[in-house]
C-alpha positions, 0 to 999 in steps of 0.5 A: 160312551159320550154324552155329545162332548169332546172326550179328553184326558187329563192327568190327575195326581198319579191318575189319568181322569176321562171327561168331556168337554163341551164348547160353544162354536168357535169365537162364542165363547164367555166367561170362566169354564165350568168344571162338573163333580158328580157324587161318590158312586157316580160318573160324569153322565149325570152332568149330561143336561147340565153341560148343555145348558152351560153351553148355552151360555157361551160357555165351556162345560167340562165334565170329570170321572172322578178317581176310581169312577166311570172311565178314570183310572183306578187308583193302584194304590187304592187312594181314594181319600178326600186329599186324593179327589181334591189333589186331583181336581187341582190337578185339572185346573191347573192344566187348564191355567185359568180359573173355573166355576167349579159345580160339585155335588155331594163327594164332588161338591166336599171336594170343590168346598176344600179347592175353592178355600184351600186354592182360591187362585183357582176358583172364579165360583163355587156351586155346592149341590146338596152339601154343606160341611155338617151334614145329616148322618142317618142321610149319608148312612142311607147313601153308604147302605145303598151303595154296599148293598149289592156286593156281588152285583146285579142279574140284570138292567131291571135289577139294577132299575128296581134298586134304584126306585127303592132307593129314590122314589122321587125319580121315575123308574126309566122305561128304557133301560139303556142309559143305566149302562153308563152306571153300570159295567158288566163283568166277566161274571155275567152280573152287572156291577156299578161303574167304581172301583170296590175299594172305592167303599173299603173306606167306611169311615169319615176319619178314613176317607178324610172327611175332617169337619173342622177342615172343611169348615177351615176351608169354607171360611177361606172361600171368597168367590161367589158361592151357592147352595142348592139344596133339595127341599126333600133332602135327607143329607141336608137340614135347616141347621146344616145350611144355617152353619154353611152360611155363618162359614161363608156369609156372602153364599146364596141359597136356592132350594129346589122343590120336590128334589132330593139329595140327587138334586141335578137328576131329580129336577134337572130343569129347575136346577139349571134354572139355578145355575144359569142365574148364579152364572149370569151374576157371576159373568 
């Protein structure tokens, strides 16, 4: 399923990684590429906006299926450990053999935070959606209970729909139901079952997954392209102190707040955030 981009392939670190690319008409192009991370437990649809909006700056939007997500190859070895997503990522950039702007959210945006201080070479900018190195625990708790909680999937679409709204209110429950599909998948149970690998969420413990504070800061220490925080101002996962740190570990960030949005920022209130994003991608040409 395509949001409208050219679906391509690359090879990650022992996985083959689903995305598309979206490219302006031919001799507009401008600027670094912009490579789109959603969170854990999502796919690249819910870049599908934003990527548009990036190829109305003349410039080439590519959105990845992390490991074990979407249409990406589960891991035979089950690996879905930070090193992992971050090994991957390099992976595709390196493929690519220029510098991008990388635009991670929550999982996406942990994994960018360490590519972009541990490989700077890489990185010509970083865009951390709703994620900073100390993050709330009873926010990410919240995220974790929601994610486990339907072990044996759904009955149906609507099913599926009203989890969602309980979840996160501040978004409206969709009258049509067909986006969800590129969510969910349908298994030979007859239930449908969210787009991720289960082993995804065998892990369920930071020292497990690899989520290390102090390498994270480390790395975000390191980091010298430009960078943004976008935060939701109703955001559970982040806090004032939390943004505070981030910017004692990378002084030179900027930090754009989006009213109304929780952690799910892009989705929430896709058109301030891209409204975000276009100005940090103006400024960083």
């Amino acid at each position: 399923m395509s949001d409208g981009g050219e679906l391509v392939t690359f090879v990650g670190n022992g996985v083959d990684l689903r995305g598309e690319r979206f490219a302006p008409p031919a001799g507009q192009e401008h600027g670094a590429p912009v490579v789109l991370l959603h969170g854990g437990g999502q796919t690249r649809h819910s870049w599908g906006r934003t990527a548009r909006r990036v190829v109305g700056l003349r410039r080439v939007a590519i959105s990845l299926d992390a490991r074990g997500h979407g249409e990406s190859q589960w891991d035979p070895e089950e690996d879905y450990s930070l090193a992992a997503f971050v090994a991957d990522v390099v992976a595709v950039l390196e493929e690519l053999g220029r510098p991008a702007v990388l635009v991670g959210a929550s999982l996406g945006g942990i994994t960018s935070l360490r590519v972009a201080g541990e490989r700077p070479d890489l990185v010509s900018g970083l865009v951390l959606v709703d994620v900073v190195v100390k993050v709330e625990p009873e926010g990410v708790k919240r995220i974790t209970d929601f994610m486990t909680s339907a072990p044996d999937g759904y009955a149906s679409l609507d099913a599926v729909a009203d989890a969602i709204a309980v979840y996160n209110p501040l978004r409206p429950r969709p009258k049509n139901l067909d986006g969800l599909r590129k969510n969910v998948r349908l298994w030979d149970d007859g239930r449908w079952h969210w787009h991720w690998d289960p082993a995804f969420m065998r892990i369920d413990n930071e020292p497990q997954r690899g989520f290390d504070q102090e390498r994270l800061a480390a790395a975000a220490r390191r980091i010298v392209c430009p960078t943004l925080i976008v935060r939701g101002a109703q955001s559970d996962v982040l806090s004032d102190a939390g943004v505070e740190d981030m910017l004692r570990l990378i002084p030179h960030a900027k930090v754009a707040e989006v009213p109304g949005a929780g952690h799910m920022v892009a989705g929430d209130d896709n058109d301030v955030f891209g409204d975000a994003l276009q100005e940090f991608l103006e400024e960083v040409g």
